[in-house]
C-alpha positions, 0 to 999 in steps of 0.5 A: 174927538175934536173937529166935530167927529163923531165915531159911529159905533159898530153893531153887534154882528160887525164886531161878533163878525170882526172876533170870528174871523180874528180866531182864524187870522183872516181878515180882508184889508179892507174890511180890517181898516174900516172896522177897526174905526167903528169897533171899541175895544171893549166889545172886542175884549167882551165878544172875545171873553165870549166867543172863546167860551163858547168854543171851550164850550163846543169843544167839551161837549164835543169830547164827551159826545165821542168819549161816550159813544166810544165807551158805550 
């Protein structure tokens, strides 16, 4: 960065927040344009390694739940 910028980076919720909405495509603009200067690459890339773990996760433990009750 020249000219003495100094890019601020965003917190952990900022970006947990940013990816949450990125799985569904909303997003509001204003929110997008003064995010996406704070938020580095690589915690989106990692808080989206997680956040689709998490709902693969979800969504097995939610399937084992209905297939056992249906069986039982």
């Amino acid at each position: 960065m020249s000219g003495g910028e100094s890019k601020e980076s965003a917190s952990i919720g900022a970006v947990a927040r940013t990816v949450f909405w990125s799985f569904f495509g909303v997003r509001r603009r204003a929110h997008h344009e003064g995010e996406t200067v704070r938020v580095k690459p690589v915690h989106v890339i990692v808080a989206g390694v997680i956040g689709a773990a998490v709902f693969v996760t979800v969504l097995v433990v939610l399937a084992r739940l209905i297939v056992g009750s249906a069986a039982g």
